[in-house]
C-alpha positions as CSV (number, residue, x, y, z in Angstrom):
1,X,-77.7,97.2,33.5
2,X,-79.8,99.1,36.5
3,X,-77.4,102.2,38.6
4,X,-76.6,100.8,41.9
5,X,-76.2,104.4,42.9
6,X,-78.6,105.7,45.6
7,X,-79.7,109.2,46.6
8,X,-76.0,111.0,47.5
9,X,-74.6,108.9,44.9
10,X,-72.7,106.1,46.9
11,X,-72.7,102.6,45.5
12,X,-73.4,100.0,48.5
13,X,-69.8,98.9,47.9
14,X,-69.1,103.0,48.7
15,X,-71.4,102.6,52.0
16,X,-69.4,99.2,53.2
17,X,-66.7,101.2,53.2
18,X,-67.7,104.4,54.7
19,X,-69.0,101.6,57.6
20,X,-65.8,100.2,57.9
21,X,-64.1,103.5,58.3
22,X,-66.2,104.0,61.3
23,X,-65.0,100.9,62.7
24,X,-61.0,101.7,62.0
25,X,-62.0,105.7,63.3
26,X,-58.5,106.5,64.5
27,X,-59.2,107.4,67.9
28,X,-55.8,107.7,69.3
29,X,-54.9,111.0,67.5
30,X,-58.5,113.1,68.1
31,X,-56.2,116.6,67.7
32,X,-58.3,117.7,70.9
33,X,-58.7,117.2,74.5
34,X,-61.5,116.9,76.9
35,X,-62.1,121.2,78.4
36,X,-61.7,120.3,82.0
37,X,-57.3,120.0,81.5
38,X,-54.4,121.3,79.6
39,X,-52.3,118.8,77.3
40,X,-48.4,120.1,77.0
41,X,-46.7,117.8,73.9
42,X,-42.6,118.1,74.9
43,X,-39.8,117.7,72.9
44,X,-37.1,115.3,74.8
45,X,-34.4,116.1,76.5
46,X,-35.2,119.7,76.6
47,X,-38.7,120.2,77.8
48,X,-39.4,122.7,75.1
49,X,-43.4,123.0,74.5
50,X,-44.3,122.1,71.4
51,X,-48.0,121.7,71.5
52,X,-50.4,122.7,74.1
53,X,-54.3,123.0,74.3
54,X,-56.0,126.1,73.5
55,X,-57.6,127.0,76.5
56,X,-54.3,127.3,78.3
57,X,-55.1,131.0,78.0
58,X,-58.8,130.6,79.6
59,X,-56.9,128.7,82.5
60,X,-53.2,130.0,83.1
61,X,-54.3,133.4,80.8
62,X,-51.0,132.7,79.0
63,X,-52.2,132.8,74.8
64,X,-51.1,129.3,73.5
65,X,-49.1,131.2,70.5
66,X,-46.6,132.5,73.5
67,X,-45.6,129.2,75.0
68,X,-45.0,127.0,71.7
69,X,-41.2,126.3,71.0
70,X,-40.5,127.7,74.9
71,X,-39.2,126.2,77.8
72,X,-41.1,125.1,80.7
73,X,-39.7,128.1,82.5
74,X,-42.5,130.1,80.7
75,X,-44.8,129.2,83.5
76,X,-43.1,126.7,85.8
77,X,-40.5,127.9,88.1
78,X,-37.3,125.7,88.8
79,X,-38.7,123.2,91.4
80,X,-41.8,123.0,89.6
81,X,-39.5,121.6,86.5
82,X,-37.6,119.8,88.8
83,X,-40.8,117.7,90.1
84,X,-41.8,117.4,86.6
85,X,-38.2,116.2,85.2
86,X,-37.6,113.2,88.0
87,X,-41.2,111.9,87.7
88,X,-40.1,111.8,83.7
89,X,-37.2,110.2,84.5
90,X,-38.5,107.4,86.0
91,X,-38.7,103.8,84.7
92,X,-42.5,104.2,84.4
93,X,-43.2,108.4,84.9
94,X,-46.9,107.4,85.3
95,X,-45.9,105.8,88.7
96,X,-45.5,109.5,89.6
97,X,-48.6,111.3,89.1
98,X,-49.7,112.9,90.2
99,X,-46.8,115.5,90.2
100,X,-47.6,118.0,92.6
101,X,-46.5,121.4,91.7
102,X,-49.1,123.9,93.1
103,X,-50.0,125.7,89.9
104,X,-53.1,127.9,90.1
105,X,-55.8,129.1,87.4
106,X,-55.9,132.3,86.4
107,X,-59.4,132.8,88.1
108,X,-56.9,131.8,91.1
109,X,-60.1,130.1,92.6
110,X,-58.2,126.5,91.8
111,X,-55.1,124.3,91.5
112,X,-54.5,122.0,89.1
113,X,-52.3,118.9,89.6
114,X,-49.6,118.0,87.0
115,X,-49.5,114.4,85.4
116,X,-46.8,113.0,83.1
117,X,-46.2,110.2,80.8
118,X,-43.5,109.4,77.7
119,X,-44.5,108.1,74.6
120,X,-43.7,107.9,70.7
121,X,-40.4,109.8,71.7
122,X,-42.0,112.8,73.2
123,X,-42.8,113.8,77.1
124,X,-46.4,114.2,77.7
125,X,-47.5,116.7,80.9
126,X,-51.2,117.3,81.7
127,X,-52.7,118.9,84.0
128,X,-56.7,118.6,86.0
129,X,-58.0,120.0,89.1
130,X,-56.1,119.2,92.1
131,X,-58.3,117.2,94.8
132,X,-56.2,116.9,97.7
133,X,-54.0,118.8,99.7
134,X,-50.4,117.5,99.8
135,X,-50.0,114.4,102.3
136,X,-53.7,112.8,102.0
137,X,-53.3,110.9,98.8
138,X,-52.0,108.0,100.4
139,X,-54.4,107.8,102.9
140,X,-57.3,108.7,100.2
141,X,-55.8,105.9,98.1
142,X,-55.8,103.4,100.9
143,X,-59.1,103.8,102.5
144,X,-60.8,103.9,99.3
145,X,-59.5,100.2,98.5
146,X,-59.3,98.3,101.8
147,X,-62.7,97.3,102.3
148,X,-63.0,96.5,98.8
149,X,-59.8,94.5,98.2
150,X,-60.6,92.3,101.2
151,X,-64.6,91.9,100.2
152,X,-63.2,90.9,96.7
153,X,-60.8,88.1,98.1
154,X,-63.2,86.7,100.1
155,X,-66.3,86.4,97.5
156,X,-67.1,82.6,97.4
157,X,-68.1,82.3,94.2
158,X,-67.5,84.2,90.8
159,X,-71.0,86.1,90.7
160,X,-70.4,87.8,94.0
161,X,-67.0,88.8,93.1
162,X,-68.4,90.6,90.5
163,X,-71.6,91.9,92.3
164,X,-68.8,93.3,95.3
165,X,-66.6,94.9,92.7
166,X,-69.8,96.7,91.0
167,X,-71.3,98.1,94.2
168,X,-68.1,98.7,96.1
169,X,-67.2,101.2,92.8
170,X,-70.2,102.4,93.1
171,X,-70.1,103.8,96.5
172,X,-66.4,104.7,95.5
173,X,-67.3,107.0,92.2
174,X,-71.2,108.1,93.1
175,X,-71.8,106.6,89.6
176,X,-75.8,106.3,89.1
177,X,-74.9,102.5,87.3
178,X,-72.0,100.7,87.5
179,X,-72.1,97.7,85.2
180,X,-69.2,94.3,84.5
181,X,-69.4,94.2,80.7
182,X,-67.3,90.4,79.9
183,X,-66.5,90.1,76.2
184,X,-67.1,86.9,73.9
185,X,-64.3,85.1,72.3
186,X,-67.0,86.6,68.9
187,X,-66.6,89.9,70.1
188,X,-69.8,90.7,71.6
189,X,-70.8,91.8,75.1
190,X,-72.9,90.4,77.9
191,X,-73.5,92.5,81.2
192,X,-72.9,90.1,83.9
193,X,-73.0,92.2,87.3
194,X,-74.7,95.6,87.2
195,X,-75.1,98.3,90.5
196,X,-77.3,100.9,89.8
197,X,-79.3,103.9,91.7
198,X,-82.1,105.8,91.5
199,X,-84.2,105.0,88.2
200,X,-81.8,103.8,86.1
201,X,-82.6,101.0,83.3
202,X,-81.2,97.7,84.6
203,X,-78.9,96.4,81.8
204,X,-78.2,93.0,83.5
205,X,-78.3,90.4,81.1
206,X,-78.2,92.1,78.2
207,X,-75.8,91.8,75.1
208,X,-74.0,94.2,73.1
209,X,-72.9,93.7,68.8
210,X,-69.1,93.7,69.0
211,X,-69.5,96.9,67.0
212,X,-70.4,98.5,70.4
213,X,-66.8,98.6,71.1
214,X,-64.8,98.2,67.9
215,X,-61.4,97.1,67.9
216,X,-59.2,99.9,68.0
217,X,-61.2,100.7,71.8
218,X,-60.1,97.6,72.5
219,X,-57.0,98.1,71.6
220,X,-56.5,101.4,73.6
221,X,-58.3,99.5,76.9
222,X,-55.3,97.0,77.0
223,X,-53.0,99.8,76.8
224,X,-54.7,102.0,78.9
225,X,-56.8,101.0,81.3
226,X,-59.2,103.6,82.4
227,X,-61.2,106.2,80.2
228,X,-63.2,108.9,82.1
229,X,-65.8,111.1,80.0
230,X,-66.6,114.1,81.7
231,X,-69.6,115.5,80.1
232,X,-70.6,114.0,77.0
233,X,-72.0,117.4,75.8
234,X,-68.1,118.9,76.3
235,X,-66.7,121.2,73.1
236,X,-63.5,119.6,72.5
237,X,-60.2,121.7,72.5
238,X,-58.1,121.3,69.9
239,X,-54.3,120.8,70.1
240,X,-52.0,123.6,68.7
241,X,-50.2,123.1,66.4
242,X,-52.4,120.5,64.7
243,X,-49.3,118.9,63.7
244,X,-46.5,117.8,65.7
245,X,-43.2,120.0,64.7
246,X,-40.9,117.4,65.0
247,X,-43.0,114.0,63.9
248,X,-44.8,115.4,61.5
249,X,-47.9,113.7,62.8
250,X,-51.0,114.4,65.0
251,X,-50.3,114.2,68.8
252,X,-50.8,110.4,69.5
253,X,-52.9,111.0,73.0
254,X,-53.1,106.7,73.5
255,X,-51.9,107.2,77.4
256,X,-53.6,110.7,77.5
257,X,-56.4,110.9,80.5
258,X,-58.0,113.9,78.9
259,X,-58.0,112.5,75.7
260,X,-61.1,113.7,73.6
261,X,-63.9,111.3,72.6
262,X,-65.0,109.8,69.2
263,X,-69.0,112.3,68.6
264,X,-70.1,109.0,68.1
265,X,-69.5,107.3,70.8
266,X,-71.0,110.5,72.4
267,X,-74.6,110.2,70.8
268,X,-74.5,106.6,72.0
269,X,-74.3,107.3,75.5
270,X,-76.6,110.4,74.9
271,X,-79.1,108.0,73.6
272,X,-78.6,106.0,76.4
273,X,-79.2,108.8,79.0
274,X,-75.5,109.1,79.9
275,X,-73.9,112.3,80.3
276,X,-70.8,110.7,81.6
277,X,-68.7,108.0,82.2
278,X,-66.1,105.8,83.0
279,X,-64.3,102.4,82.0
280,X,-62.0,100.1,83.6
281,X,-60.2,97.7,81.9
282,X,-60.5,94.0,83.0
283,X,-57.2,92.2,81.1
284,X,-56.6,88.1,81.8
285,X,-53.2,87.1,80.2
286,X,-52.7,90.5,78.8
287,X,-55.7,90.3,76.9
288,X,-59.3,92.5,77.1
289,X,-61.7,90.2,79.1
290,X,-64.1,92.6,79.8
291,X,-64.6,95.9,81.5
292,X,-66.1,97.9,84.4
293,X,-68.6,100.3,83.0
294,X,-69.8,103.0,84.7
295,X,-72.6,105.9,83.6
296,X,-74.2,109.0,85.2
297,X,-76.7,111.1,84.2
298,X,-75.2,114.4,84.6
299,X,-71.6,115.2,84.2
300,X,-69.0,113.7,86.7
301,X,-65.7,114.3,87.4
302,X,-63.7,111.3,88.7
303,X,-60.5,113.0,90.8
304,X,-57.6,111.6,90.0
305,X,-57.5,109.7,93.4
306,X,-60.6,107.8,93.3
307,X,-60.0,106.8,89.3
308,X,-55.9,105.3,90.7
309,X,-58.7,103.5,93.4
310,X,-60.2,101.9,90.7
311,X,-57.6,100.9,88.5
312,X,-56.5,99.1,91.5
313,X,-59.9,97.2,91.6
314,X,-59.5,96.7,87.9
315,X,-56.1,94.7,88.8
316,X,-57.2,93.2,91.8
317,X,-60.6,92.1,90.2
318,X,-58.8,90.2,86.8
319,X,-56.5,88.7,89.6
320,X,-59.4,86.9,91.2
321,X,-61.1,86.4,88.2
322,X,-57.9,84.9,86.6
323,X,-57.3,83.0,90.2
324,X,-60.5,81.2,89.9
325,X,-60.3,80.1,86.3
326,X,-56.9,78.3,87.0
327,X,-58.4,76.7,90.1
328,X,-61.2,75.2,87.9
329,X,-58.8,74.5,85.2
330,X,-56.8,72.4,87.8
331,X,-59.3,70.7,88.9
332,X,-60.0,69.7,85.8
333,X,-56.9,68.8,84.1
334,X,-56.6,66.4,87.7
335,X,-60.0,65.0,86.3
336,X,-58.8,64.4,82.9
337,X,-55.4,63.0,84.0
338,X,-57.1,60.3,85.8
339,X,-59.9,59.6,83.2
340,X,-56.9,59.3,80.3
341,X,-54.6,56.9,82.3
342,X,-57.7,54.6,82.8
343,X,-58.6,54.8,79.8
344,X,-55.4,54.0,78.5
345,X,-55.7,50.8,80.5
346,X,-58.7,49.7,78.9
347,X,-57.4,50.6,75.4
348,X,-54.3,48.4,76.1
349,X,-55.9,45.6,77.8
350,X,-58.3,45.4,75.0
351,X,-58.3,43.0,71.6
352,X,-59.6,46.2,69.7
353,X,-58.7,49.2,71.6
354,X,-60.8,51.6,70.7
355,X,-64.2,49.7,71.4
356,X,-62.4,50.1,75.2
357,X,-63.4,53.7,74.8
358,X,-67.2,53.2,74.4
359,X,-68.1,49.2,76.3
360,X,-65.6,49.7,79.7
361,X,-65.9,52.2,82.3
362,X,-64.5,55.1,82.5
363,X,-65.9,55.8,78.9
364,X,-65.3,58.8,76.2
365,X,-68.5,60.3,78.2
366,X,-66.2,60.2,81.4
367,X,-63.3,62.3,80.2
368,X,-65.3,65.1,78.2
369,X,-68.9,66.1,79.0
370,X,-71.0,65.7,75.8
371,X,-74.5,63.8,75.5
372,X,-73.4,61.7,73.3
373,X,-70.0,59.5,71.7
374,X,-68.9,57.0,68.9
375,X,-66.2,55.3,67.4
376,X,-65.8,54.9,64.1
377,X,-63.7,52.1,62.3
378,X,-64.8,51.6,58.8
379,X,-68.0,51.0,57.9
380,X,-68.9,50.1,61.8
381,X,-70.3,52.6,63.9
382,X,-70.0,51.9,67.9
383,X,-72.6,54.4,69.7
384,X,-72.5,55.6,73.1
385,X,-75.6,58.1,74.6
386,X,-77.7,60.3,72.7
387,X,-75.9,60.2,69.4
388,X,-77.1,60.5,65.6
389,X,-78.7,57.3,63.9
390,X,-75.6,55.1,62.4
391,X,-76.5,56.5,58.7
392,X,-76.0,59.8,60.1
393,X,-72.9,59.2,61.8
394,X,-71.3,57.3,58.5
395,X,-72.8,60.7,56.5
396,X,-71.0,62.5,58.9
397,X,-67.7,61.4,58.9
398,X,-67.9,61.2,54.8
399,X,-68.5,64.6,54.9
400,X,-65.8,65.3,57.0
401,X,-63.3,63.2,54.8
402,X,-64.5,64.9,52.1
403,X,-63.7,68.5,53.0
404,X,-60.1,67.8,54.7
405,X,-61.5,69.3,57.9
406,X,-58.8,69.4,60.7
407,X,-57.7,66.0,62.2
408,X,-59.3,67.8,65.6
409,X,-62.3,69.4,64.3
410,X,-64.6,71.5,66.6
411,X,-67.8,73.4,66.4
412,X,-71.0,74.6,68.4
413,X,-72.7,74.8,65.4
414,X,-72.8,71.8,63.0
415,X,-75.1,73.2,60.3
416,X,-73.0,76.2,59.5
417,X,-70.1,74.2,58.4
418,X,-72.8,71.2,56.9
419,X,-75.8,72.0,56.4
420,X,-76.9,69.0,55.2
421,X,-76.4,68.4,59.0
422,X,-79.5,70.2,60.2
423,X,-82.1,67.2,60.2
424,X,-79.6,65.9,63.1
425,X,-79.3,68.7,65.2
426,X,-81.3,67.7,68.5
427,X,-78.7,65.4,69.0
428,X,-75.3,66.8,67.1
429,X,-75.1,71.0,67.0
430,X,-72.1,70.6,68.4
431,X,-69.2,68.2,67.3
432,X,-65.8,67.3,68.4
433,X,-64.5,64.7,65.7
434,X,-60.6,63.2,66.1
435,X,-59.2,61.9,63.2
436,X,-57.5,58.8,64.0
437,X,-56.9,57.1,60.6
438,X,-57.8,58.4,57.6
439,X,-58.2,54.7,55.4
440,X,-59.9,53.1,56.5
441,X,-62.1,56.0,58.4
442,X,-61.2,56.1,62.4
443,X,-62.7,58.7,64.3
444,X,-63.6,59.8,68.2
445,X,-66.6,62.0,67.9
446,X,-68.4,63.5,70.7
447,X,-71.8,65.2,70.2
448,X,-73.8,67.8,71.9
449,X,-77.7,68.9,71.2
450,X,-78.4,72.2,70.0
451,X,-79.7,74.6,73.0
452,X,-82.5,76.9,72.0
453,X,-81.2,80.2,73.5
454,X,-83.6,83.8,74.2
455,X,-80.5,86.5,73.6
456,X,-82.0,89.4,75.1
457,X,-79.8,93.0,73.1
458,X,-79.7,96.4,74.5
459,X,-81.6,97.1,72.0
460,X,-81.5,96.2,67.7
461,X,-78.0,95.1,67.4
462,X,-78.7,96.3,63.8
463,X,-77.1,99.6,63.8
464,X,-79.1,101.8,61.4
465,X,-77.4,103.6,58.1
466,X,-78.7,106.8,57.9
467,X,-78.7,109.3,54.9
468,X,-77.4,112.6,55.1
469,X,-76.3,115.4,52.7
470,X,-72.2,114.4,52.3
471,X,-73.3,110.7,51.9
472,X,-74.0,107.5,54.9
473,X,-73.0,107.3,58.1
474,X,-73.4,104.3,61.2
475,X,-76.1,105.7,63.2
476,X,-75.8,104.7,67.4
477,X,-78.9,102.8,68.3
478,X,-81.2,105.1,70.2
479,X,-83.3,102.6,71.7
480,X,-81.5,100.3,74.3
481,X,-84.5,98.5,75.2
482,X,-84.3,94.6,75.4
483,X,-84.6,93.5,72.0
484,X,-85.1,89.5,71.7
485,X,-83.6,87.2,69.1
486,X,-84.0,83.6,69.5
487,X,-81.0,81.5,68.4
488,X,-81.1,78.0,67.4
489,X,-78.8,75.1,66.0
490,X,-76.3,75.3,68.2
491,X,-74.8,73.9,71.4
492,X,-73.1,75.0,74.2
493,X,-69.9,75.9,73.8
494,X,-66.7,73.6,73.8
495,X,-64.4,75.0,76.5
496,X,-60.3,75.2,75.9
497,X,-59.7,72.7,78.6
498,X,-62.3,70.1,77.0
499,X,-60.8,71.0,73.4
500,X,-56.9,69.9,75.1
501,X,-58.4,66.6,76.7
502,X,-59.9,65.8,73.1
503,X,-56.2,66.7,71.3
504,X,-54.6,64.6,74.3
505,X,-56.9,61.7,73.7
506,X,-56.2,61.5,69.9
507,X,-52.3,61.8,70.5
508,X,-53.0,58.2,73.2
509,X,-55.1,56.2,70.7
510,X,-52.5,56.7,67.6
511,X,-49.8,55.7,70.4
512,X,-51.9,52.4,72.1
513,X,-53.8,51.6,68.9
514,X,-51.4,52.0,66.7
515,X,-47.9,52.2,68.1
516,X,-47.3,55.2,66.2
């Protein structure tokens, strides 16, 4: 037998799993911040430090060593705490920040604004540069979102929605490209809207592999919706002590803002041309539908200000976004309520009811848009539109018999499931089959034809694995120009709404057909 074993001597069993490792990269729980803030960990009730970033001593000139296991009172003074122990003891602290408490650098050139959060039993308190004086957030806040709150309400259609929201951010952030990134139910990424300045590569259009953003981001963007990256070229600070006193356990930095940033996700923006950037989180139903991606080409700070500005716009944005899609699902479900009661008319004023579906009017074609529909009962075959031959159709439905498939079976993609089902693909990529009766064979089947699409990546989706000295590692892409791939064999998507009509049509015929 031949050694697998390459070069480093890894099996590619070995290199799968040093791939997925990247992917499950535990990004919460870095051990170091982003240079441009200090990270206090606290212990609750008392407010005693128990971690805090090295450079404190670069930027209060207190050595970290001197303020572990000591009370705030080491450097804050008893207002200071006070500000800092009613923002904490709020339902939600964040609703605080920021927590003004006038604390200078020990260049004294600069204050820094204090920012608090709870989590995993511990009170979190982080300080940045201060951007405004006392009194002008509000007024900061609200003129920064006005204009853009009302432009977003009043966008007739969803593609200027999402063009307002991209250059409205842009004016707001002085981001050189701000871009609308929507997820696929897959996991890959499509740019839909894109702003951008200057010479910047237009991304619109483009996809992204789900491995772009791997889960655990995901995860972290639903429960914290906006990452700022300073400088991509930043020398993390690490967290003293590395482990938590009291948890036993690294700092968990999920609600941090200076939290510090996977290297790899920093050579892919460097190969990009980013130096930094920032992400808003776009969440329908509590769920990541896409986000609001914005890049620079030199470092950028975002104040703290014009990033609560555009979390704003993140909520207001998946509000119209989410506002839209239930007005078209209403309109609809009105559709399909009409279509169903006809057609229950037909199926009950008819000697065989289901041939009511395909020889009346409103047909199967009426109530769910597809090219073409049949009925099947037995060894008869009743054809509506552009549909298979009625050998295909009988193979089709043996097959389906055969493998136990759902009683409501769906697919875009026919042959991946059959592929003795690819000679019939310009009419039937895409299937929705109901199960009616098993014996003899009943079925509902609605087809679609396969859509030849031109996917145009940023860039080889392929991530390359590259050798080095302590074994393999997932290499970011480091071209992003359009890379084609043309995909065939399938159809458009089924949408939800079309999937319920098709479940609520079944449940009708089994009632009117066959009283059950």
């Amino acid at each position: 037998m031949s050694d697998s074993r390459g070069k480093f001597g890894l099996t590619m069993n070995e290199v799968v799993i040093n791939l997925d490792n990247c992917a499950r990269e535990p990004i919460h729980i870095p051990g170091t911040i982003q240079p441009h803030g200090l990270l206090f960990v606290l212990r609750e009730p008392d407010l005693h430090i128990l971690q805090v970033s090295e450079n404190v001593e670069v930027m209060l000139g207190i050595p970290a060593e001197n303020l572990l296991d000591q009370p705030l009172s080491k450097f804050l003074n008893a207002a200071q705490i006070a500000k800092v122990q009613f923002a904490l003891d709020s339902v939600d602290p964040r609703d605080n920040n920021p927590v003004e408490l006038g604390l200078s650098t020990a260049k004294g050139d600069a204050q820094l604004d204090g920012f608090v959060h709870r989590h995993d039993g511990f009170s979190y308190l982080e300080f940045e540069p201060a951007s405004l004086a006392e009194g002008a957030r509000f007024l900061d806040f609200y003129r920064k979102i006005t204009h853009l709150t009302t432009a977003l309400h009043a966008a007739s259609s969803l593609p200027s929605l999402l063009s307002e929201a991209t250059g409205g951010i842009s004016a707001m952030t002085g981001f050189d490209r701000v871009m609308i990134y929507r997820f696929a139910e897959s996991g890959e990424g499509e740019v839909i809207a894109e702003t951008a300045v200057g010479s910047m590569d237009p991304y619109l259009g483009l996809w992204y592999p789900a491995s772009d953003i791997p889960e655990q981001a995901r995860r972290l963007y639903v429960l914290n919706p906006i990452r700022n990256v300073v400088d991509v070229d930043f020398t993390p600070v690490p967290v003293v002590p590395v482990i938590n006193p009291e948890s036993n356990r690294p700092v968990d930095m999920t609600y941090s803002g200076l939290r510090s940033v996977s290297p790899i996700h920093c050579e892919y923006l460097r190969n990009m041309g980013v130096a930094a950037s920032m992400s808003v989180s776009i969440l329908l139903d509590g769920k990541l539908w896409g986000l609001i991606a914005c890049h620079h080409r030199s470092a950028h700070y975002v104040p703290y200000e014009t990033r609560k500005a555009c979390t704003f716009i993140g909520q207001v944005l998946s509000g119209e976004i989410a506002r839209r899609q239930q007005m078209d699902e209403a309109s609809y479900q009105s559709h399909t309520t009409a279509t169903q009661a006809k057609l229950m008319q037909l199926m009950a004023g008819s000697s065989n009811p289901l041939l009511g579906l395909v020889n009346s009017s409103p047909t199967l074609l009426d109530l769910i848009p597809a090219e073409g529909a049949a009925v099947v009962q037995g060894d008869k075959a009743h054809l509506l539109g552009d549909t298979p031959g009625y050998d295909d159709v009988m193979d089709l439905v043996s097959l389906l018999k055969q493998n136990d498939v759902p009683t409501t079976f769906v697919t875009k993609s026919l042959k991946n499931h059959f592929p003795l089902t690819d000679r019939m693909r310009d009419t039937a990529s895409g299937l929705i089959a109901l199960q009616v009766e098993r014996d003899p064979a009943t079925y509902a089947l609605f087809f679609r034809p396969e859509v030849t699409q031109t996917v145009f990546w940023g860039g080889n989706p392929e991530k390359p694995v590259e050798a080095s000295e302590d074994g393999f590692r997932l290499s970011p892409r480091k071209s992003f120009e359009a890379w084609k791939e043309e995909v065939s064999g399938q159809s458009l998507p089924w949408r939800k709404n079309e999937i319920l009509a098709a479940q609520e049509l079944r449940n009708l015929i089994t009632v009117v057909a066959f009283g059950k």
